[in-house]
DRENTI-179832 format. One record per residue (C-alpha): residue number from 1; y, z, x; residue in three letters. Coordinates in Angstrom, 1 decimal, decimal comma, padded with zeros to 4 digits. Layout:
residues N
+-----+--------+--------+--------+------+
|  nr |      Y |      Z |      X | rest |
+-----+--------+--------+--------+------+
| NUM |      Y |      Z |      X |  ALA |
...
+-----+--------+--------+--------+------+
***
This chain:
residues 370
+-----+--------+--------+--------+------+
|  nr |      Y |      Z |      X | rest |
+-----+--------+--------+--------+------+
|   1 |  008,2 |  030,0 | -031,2 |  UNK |
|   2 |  007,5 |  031,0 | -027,7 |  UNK |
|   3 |  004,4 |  029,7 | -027,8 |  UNK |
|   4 |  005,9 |  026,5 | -027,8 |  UNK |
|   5 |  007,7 |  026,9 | -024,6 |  UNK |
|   6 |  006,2 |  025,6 | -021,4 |  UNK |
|   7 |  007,2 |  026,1 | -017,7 |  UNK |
|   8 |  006,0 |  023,0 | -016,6 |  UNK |
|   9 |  006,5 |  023,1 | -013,0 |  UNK |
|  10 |  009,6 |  023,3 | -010,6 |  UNK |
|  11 |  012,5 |  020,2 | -010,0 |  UNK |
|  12 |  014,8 |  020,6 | -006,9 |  UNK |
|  13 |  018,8 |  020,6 | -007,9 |  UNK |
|  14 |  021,7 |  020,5 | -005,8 |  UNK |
|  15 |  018,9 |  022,2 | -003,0 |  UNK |
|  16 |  017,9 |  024,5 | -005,3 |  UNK |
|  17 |  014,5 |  025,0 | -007,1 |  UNK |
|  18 |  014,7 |  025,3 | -010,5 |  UNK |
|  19 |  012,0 |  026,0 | -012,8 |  UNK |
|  20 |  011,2 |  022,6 | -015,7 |  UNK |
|  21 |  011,0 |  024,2 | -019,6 |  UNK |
|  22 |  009,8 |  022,0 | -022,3 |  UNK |
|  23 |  009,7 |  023,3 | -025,6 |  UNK |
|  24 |  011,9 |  025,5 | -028,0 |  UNK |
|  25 |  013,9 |  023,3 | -029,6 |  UNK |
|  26 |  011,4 |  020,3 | -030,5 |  UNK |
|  27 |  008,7 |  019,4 | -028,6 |  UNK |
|  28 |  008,7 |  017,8 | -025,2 |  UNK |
|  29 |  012,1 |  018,7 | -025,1 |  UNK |
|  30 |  014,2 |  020,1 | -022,3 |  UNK |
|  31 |  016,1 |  023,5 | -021,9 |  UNK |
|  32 |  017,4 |  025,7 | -019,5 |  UNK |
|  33 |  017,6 |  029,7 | -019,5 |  UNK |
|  34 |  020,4 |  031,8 | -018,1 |  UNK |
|  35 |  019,2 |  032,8 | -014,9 |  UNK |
|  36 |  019,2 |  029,1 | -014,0 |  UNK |
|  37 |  022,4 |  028,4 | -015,2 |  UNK |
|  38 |  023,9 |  031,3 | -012,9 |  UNK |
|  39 |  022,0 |  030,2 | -009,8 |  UNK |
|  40 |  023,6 |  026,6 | -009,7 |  UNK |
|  41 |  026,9 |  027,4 | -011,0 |  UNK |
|  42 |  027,6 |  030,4 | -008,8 |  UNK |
|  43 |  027,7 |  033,1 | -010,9 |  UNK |
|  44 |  026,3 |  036,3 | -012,4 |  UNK |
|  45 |  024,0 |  036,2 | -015,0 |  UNK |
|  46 |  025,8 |  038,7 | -017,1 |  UNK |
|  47 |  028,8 |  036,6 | -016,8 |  UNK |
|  48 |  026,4 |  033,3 | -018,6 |  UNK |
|  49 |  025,4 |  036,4 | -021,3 |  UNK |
|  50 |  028,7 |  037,2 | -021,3 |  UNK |
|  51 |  029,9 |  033,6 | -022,5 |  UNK |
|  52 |  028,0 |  032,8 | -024,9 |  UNK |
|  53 |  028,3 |  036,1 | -026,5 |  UNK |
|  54 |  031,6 |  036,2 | -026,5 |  UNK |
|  55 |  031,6 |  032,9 | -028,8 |  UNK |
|  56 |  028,4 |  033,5 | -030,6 |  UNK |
|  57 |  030,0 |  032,1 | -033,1 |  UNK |
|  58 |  030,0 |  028,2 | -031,6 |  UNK |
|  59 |  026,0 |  028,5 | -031,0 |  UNK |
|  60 |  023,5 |  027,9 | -033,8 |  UNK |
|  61 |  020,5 |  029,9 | -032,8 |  UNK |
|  62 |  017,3 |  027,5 | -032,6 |  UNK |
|  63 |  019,4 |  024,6 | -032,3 |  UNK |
|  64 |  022,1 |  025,6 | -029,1 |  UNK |
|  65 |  019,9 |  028,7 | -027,9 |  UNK |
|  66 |  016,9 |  031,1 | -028,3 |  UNK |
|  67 |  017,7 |  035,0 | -027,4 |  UNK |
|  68 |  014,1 |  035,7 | -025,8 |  UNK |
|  69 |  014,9 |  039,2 | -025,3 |  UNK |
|  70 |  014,9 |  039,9 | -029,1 |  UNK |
|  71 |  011,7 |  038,4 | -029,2 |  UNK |
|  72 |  009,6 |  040,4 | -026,5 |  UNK |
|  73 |  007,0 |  042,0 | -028,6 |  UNK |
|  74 |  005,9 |  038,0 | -029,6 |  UNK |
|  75 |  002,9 |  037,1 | -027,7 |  UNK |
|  76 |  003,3 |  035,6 | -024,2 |  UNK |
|  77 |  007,0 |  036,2 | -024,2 |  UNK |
|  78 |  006,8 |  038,9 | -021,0 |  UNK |
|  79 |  004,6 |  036,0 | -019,3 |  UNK |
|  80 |  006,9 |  033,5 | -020,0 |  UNK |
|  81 |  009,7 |  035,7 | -018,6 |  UNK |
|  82 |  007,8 |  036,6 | -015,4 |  UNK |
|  83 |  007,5 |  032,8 | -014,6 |  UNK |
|  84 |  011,3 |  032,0 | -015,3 |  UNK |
|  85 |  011,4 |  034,4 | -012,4 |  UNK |
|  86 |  013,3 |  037,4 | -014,5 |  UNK |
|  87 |  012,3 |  041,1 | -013,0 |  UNK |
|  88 |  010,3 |  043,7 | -015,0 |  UNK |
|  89 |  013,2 |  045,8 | -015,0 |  UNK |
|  90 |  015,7 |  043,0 | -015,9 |  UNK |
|  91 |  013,3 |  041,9 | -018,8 |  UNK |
|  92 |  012,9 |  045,6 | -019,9 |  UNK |
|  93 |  017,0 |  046,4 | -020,1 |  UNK |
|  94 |  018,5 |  043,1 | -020,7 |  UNK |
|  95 |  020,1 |  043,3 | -024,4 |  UNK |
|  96 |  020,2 |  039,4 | -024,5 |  UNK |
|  97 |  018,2 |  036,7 | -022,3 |  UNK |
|  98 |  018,9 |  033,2 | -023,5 |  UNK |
|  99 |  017,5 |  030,1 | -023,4 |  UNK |
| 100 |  019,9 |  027,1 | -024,1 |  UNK |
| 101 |  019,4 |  023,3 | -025,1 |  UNK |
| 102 |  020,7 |  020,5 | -023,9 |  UNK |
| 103 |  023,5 |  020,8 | -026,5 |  UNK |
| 104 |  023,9 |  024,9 | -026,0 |  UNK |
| 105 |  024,5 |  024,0 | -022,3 |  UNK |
| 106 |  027,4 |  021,3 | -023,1 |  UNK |
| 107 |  028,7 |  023,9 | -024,9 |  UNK |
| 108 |  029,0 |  026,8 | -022,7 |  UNK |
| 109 |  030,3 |  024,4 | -020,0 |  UNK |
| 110 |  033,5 |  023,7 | -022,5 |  UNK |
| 111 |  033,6 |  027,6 | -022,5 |  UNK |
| 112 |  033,5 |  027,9 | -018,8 |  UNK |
| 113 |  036,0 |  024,9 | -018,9 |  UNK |
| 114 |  036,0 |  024,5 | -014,6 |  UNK |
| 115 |  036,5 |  021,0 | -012,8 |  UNK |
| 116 |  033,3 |  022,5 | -010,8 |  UNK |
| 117 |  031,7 |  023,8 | -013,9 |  UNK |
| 118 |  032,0 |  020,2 | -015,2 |  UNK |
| 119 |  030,9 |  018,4 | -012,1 |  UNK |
| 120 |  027,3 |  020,6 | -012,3 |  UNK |
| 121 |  027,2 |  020,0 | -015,9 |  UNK |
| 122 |  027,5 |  016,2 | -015,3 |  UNK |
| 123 |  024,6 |  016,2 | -012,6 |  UNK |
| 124 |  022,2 |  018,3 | -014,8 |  UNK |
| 125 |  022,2 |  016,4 | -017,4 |  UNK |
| 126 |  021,8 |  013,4 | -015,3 |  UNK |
| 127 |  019,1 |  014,7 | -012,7 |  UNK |
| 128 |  017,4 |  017,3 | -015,6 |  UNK |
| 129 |  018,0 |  017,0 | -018,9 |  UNK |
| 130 |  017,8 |  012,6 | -019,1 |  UNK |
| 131 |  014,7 |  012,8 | -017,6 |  UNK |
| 132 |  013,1 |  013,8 | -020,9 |  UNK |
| 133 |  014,1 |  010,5 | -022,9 |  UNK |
| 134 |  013,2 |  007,8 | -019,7 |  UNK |
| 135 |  010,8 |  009,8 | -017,4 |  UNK |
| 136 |  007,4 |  008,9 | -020,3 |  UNK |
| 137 |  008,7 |  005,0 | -020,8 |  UNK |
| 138 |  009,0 |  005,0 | -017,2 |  UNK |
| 139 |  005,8 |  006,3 | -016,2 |  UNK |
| 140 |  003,9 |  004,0 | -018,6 |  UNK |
| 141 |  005,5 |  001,0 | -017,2 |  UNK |
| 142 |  004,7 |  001,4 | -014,0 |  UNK |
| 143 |  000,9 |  002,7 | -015,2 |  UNK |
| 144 |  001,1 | -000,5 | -017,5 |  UNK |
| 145 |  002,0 | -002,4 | -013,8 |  UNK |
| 146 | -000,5 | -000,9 | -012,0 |  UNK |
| 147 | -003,3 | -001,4 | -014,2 |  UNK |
| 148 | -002,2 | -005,2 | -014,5 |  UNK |
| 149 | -002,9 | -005,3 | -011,0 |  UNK |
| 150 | -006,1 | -003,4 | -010,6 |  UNK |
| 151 | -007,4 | -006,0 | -013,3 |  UNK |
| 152 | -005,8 | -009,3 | -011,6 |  UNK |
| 153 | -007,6 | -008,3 | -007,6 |  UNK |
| 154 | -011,0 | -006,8 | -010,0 |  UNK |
| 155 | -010,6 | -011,0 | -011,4 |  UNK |
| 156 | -010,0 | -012,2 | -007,9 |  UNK |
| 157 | -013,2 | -010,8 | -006,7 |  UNK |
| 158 | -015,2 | -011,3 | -008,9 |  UNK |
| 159 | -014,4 | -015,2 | -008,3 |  UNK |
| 160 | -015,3 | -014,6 | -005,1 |  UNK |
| 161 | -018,2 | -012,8 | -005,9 |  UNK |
| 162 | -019,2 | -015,8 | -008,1 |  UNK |
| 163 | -018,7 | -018,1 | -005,2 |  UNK |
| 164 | -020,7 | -016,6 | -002,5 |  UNK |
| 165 | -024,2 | -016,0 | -004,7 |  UNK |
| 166 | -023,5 | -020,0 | -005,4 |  UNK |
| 167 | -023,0 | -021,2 | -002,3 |  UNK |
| 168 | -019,7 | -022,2 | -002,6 |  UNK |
| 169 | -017,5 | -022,6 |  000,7 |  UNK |
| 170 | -014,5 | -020,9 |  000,0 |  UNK |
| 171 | -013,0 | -021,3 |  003,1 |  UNK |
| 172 | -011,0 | -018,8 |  005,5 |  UNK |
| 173 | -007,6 | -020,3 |  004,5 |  UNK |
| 174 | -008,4 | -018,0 |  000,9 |  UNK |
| 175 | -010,7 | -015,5 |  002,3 |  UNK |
| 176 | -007,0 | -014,5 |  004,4 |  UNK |
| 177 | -005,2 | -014,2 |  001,4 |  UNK |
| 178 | -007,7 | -011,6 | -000,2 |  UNK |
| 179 | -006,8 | -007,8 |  000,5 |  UNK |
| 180 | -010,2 | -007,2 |  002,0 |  UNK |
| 181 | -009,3 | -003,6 |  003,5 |  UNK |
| 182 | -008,8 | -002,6 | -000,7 |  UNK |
| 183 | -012,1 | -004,5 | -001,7 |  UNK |
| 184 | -013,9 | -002,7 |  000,8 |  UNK |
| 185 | -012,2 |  000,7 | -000,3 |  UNK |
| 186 | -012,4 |  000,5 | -004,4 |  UNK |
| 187 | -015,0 | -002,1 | -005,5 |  UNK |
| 188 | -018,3 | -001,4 | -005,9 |  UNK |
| 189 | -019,0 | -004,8 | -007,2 |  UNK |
| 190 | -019,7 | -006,6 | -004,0 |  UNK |
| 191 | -021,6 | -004,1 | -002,5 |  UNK |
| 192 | -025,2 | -005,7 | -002,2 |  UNK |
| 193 | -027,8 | -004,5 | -004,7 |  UNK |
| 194 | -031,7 | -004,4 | -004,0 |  UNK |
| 195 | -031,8 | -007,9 | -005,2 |  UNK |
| 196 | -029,7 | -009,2 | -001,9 |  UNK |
| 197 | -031,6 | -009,5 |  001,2 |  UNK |
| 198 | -030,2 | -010,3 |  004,4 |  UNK |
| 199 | -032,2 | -012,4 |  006,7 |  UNK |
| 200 | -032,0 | -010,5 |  009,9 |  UNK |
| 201 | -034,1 | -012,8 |  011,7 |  UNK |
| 202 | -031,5 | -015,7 |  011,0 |  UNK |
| 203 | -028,5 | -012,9 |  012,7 |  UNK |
| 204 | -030,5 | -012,6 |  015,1 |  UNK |
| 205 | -031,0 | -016,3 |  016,4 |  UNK |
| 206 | -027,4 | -016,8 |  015,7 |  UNK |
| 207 | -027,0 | -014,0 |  017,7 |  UNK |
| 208 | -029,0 | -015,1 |  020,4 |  UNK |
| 209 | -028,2 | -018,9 |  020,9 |  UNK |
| 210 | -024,1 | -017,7 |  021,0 |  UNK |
| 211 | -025,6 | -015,0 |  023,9 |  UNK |
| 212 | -026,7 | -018,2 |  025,5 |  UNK |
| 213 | -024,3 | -020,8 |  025,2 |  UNK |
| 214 | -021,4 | -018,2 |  026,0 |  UNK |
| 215 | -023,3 | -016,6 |  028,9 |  UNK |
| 216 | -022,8 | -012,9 |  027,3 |  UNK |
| 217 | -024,0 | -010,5 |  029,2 |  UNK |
| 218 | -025,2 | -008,5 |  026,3 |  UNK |
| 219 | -025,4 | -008,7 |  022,6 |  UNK |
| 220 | -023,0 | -006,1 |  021,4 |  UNK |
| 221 | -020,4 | -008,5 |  023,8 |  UNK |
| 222 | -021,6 | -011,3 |  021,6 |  UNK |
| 223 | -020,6 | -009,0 |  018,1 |  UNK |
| 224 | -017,3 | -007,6 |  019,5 |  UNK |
| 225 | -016,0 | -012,0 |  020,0 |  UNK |
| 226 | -017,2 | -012,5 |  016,5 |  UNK |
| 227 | -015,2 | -009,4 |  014,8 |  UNK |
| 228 | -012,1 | -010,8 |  017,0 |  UNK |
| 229 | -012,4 | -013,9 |  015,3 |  UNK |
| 230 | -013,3 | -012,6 |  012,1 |  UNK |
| 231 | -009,9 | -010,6 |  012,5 |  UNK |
| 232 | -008,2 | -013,7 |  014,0 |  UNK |
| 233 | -009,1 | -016,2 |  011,0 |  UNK |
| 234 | -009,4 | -013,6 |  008,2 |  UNK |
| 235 | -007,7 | -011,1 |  009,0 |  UNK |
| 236 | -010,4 | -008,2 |  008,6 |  UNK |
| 237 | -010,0 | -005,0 |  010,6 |  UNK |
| 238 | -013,5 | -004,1 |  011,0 |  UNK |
| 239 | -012,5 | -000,7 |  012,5 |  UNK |
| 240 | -010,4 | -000,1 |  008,8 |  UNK |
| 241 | -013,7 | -001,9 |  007,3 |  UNK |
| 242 | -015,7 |  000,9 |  008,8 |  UNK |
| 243 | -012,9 |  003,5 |  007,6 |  UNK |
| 244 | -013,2 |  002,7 |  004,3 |  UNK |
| 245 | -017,2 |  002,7 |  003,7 |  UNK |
| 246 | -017,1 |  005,8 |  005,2 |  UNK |
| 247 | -014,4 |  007,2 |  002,4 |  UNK |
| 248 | -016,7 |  006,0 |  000,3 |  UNK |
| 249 | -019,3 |  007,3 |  001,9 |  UNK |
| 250 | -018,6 |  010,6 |  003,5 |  UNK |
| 251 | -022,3 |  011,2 |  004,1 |  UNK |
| 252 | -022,6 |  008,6 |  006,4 |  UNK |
| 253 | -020,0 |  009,2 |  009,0 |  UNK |
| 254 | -021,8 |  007,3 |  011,7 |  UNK |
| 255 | -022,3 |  004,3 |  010,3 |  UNK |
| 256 | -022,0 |  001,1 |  012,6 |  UNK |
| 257 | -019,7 | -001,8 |  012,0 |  UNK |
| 258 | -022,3 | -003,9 |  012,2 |  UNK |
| 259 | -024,4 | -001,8 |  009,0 |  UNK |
| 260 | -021,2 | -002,1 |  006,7 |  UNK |
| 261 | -021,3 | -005,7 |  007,5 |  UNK |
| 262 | -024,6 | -005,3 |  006,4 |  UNK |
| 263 | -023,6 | -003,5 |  003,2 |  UNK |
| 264 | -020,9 | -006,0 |  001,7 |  UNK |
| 265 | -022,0 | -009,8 |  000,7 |  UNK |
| 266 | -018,3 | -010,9 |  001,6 |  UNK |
| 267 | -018,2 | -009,5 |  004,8 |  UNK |
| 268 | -022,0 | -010,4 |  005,8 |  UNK |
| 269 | -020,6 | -014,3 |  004,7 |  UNK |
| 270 | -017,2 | -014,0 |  006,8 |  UNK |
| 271 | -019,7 | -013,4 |  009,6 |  UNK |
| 272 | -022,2 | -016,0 |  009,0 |  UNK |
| 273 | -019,6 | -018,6 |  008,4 |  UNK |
| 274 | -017,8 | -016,9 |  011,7 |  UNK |
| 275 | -020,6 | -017,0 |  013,7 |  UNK |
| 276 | -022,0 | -020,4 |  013,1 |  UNK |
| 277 | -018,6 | -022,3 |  014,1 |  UNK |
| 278 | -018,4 | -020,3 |  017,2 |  UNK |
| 279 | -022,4 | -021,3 |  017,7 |  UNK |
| 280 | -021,1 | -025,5 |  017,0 |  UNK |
| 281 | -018,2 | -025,1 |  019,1 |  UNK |
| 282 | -020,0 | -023,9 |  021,7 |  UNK |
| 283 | -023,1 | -026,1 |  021,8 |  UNK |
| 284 | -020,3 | -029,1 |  022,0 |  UNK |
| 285 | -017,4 | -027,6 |  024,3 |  UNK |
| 286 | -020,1 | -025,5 |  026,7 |  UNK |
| 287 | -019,9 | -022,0 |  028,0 |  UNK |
| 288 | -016,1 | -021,2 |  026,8 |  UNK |
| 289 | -016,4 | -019,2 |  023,5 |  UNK |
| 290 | -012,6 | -019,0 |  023,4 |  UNK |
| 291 | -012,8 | -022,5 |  021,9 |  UNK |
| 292 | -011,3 | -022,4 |  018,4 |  UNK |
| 293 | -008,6 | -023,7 |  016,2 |  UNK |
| 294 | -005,6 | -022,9 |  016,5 |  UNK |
| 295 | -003,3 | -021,1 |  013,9 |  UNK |
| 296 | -000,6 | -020,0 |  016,0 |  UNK |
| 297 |  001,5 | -021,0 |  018,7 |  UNK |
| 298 |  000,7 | -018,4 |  021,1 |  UNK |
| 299 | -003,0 | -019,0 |  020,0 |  UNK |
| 300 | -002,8 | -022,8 |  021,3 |  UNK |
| 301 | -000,7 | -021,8 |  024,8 |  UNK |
| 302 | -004,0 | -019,8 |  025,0 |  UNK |
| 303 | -006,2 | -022,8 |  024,1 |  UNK |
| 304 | -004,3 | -025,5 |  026,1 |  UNK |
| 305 | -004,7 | -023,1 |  029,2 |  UNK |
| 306 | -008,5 | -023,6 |  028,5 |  UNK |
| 307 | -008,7 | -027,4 |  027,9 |  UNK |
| 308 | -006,2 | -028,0 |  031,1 |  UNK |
| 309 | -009,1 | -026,5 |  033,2 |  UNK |
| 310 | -011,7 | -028,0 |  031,3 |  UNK |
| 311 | -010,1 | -031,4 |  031,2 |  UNK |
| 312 | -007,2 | -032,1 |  033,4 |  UNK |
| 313 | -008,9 | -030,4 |  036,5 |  UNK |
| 314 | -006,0 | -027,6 |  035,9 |  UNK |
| 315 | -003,0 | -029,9 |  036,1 |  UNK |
| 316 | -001,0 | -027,8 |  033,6 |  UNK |
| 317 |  001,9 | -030,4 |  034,0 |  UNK |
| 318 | -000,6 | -033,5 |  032,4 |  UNK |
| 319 | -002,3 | -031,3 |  030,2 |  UNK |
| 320 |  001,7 | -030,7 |  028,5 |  UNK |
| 321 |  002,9 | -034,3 |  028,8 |  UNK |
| 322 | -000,5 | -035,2 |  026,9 |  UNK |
| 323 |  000,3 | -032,6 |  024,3 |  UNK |
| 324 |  004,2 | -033,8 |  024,3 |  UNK |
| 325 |  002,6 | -037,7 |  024,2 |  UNK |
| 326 |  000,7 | -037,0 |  021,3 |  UNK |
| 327 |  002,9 | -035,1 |  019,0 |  UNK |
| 328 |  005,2 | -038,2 |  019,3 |  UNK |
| 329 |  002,6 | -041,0 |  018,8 |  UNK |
| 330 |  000,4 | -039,2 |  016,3 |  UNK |
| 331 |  002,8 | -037,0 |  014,6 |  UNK |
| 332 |  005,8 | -038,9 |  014,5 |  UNK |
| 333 |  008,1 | -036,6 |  016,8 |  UNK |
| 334 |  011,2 | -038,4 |  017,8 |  UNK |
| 335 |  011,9 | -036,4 |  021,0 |  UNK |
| 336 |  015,4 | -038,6 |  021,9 |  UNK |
| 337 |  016,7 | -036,6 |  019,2 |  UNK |
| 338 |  015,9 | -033,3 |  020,3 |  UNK |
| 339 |  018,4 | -032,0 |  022,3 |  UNK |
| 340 |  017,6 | -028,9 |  025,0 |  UNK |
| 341 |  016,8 | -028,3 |  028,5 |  UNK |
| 342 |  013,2 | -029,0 |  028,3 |  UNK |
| 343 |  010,7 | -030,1 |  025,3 |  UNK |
| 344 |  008,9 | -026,9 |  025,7 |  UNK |
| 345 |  012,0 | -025,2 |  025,2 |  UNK |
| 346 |  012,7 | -026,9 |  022,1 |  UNK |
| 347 |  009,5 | -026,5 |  020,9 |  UNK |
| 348 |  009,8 | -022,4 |  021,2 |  UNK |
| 349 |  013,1 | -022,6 |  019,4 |  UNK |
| 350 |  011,6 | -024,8 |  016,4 |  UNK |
| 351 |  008,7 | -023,2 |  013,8 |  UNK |
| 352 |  008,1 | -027,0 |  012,6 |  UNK |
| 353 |  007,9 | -028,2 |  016,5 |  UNK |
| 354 |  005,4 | -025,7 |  016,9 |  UNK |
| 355 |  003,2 | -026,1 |  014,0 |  UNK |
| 356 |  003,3 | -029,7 |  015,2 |  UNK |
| 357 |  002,7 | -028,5 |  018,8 |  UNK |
| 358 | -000,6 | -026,2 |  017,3 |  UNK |
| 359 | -001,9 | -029,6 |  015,8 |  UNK |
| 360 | -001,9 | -031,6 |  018,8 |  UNK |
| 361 | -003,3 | -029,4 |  020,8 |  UNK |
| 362 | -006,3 | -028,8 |  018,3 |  UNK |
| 363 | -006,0 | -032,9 |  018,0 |  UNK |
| 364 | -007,3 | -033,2 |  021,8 |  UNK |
| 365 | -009,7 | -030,7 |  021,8 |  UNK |
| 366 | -011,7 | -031,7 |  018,5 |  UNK |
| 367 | -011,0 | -035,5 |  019,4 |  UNK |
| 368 | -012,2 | -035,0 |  023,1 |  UNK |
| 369 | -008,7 | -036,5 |  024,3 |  UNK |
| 370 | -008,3 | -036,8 |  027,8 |  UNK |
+-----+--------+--------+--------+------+
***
């Protein structure tokens, strides 16, 4: 029988660690020995001992308890009795140590018969003895869950996976909504094979004609605008990028954000597809890489700075009235109805005046309004 019986680790009650036994009295099941019983109720051992035998009678042995001091010749019973935290010299003069179900417990607290008694009795079986029928369903729902997920995002990128070797423009709007940080971390399915070669020489024109056009002073100037924007459009971290490979990777601690890049079709794409817009916008709007579509208001205060020096020989004043003029005429804003202090005012107040605010600011700057 005592083979049967498992400490199975230790559960914190009423700030008190207690030890978990399964076993005994079916398997999986719970129980709880004497020692523990004293500990949270405040008592003496001998008194627990006492109890129950004192009213032997009321406790069916197997079923309400199990006396493991009558068996302590039985293999692994002094082991067993060491880990329950008992002393030697406890284990060796002890007449009677017992070991109680979940019914011998309810049992003895009718004996004890305390409104305390009864309040501990109530929060063991709550906090101890009910985790043994919900605490397996529980666990494999939420395994169930998290494998559900695990195969939904291993879908996800494989679609995405599927797109990029054909060519298809996915676009940043869904490249956003992908958790790229965990695709970097756990799949090993985009990470590029022999078969995948990069065309350095193509990064490196790219490279080179942005260097030009934006007047960089240096190449690795040129990289750090393109990770900004591939954090600003697609939200990659290429700092947690690196982070990741490099979990994956412990040997290669050093590696360079520009080598993981290297290392992952999805992220070599972001920055192709990154790249070359910032190469267009520049070769049409000149030297000012900051030139790019807004998604944000703060992102097109930014922008409208730009285009007021670039267009309205840094009258901030037109450059606004132009933005105002626009949002009315092209996007439909009735401004007699808006009433605050100042149309600026109203627009900082209003998430749809803004997003109508971000289109007409990118409306004159891709429409070369003036």
């Amino acid at each position: 029988m005592t083979n049967e019986i498992l400490v199975t680790g230790k559960q914190t009650f009423m700030n008190k660690e207690i030890p978990v036994i399964l076993g005994g009295f079916g398997n999986g099941k719970k129980c709880i020995c004497d020692k523990t019983i004293a500990e949270i109720h405040g008592v003496r051992a001998g008194h627990v001992r006492d109890n129950i035998l004192n009213n032997i009678k009321r406790f069916a042995e197997n079923i309400d308890f199990i006396d493991l001091a009558q068996r302590s010749d039985e293999n692994g019973t002094l082991e067993l009795l060491l880990s329950l935290g008992y002393s030697k010299q406890t284990i060796k003069q002890a007449e009677h140590i017992y070991l109680l179900s979940e019914r011998g417990y309810a049992k003895l607290i009718k004996i004890m018969d305390s409104d305390l008694a009864w309040e501990i009795h109530d929060k063991l079986i709550d906090e101890y003895f009910t985790m043994r029928d919900d605490i397996i369903p529980k666990m494999t729902g939420l395994i169930a869950t998290l494998e559900s997920e695990v195969i939904g995002l291993k879908n996800e990128l494989n679609q995405i996976t599927n797109f990029i070797t054909n060519k298809v423009d996915i676009g940043f709007g869904t490249l956003k909504k992908i958790n790229l940080d965990y695709m970097e971390c756990v799949s090993d399915s985009i990470m590029m094979n022999n078969t995948y070669k990069v065309k350095n020489d193509t990064i490196h024109d790219i490279v080179l004609e942005i260097k030009k056009y934006g007047d960089y002073s240096s190449e690795n100037k040129v990289f750090s605008r393109i990770y900004k924007l591939m954090n600003q459009k697609c939200g990659i971290d290429i700092d947690k990028c690196k982070e990741n490979y490099v979990f994956q990777n412990p040997d290669k601690p050093d590696i360079s954000p520009w080598s993981v890049i290297m290392n992952s079709p999805i992220l070599y794409q972001i920055f192709i597809d990154v790249a070359s817009e910032m190469l267009n916008q520049l070769k049409t709007y000149g030297s000012s890489d900051e030139y790019i579509i807004s998604s944000n208001f703060d992102e097109s205060l930014e922008q409208l700075k730009l285009i007021t020096k670039d267009k309205f020989d840094s009258n901030k004043l037109e450059a606004y009235k132009k933005v105002y003029k626009c949002m009315e005429n092209i996007f439909g804003v009735d401004w007699s109805s808006i009433k605050c202090k100042s149309k600026i005012e109203a627009i900082k107040l209003n998430t749809d005046l803004q997003a109508l605010f971000i289109k007409a600011v990118n409306y004159i700057q891709y429409n070369n309004v003036v």
